[in-house]
C-alpha positions as CSV (number, residue, x, y, z in Angstrom):
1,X,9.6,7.3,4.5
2,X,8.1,7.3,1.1
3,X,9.1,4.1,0.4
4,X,6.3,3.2,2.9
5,X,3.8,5.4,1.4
6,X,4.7,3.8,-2.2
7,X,4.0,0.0,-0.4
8,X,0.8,1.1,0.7
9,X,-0.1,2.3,-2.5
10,X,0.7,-0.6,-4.1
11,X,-0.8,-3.1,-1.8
12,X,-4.1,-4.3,-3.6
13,X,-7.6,-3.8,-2.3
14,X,-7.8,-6.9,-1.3
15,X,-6.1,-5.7,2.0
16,X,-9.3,-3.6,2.6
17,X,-11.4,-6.4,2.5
């Protein structure tokens, strides 16, 4: 499940927005 947690991370903050 890290895998997931190392997308997230990479997503930009863009997403936030």
């Amino acid at each position: 499940m890290i895998t997931l947690i190392v997308i997230l991370l990479r997503l930009p903050p863009l997403v936030l927005t």
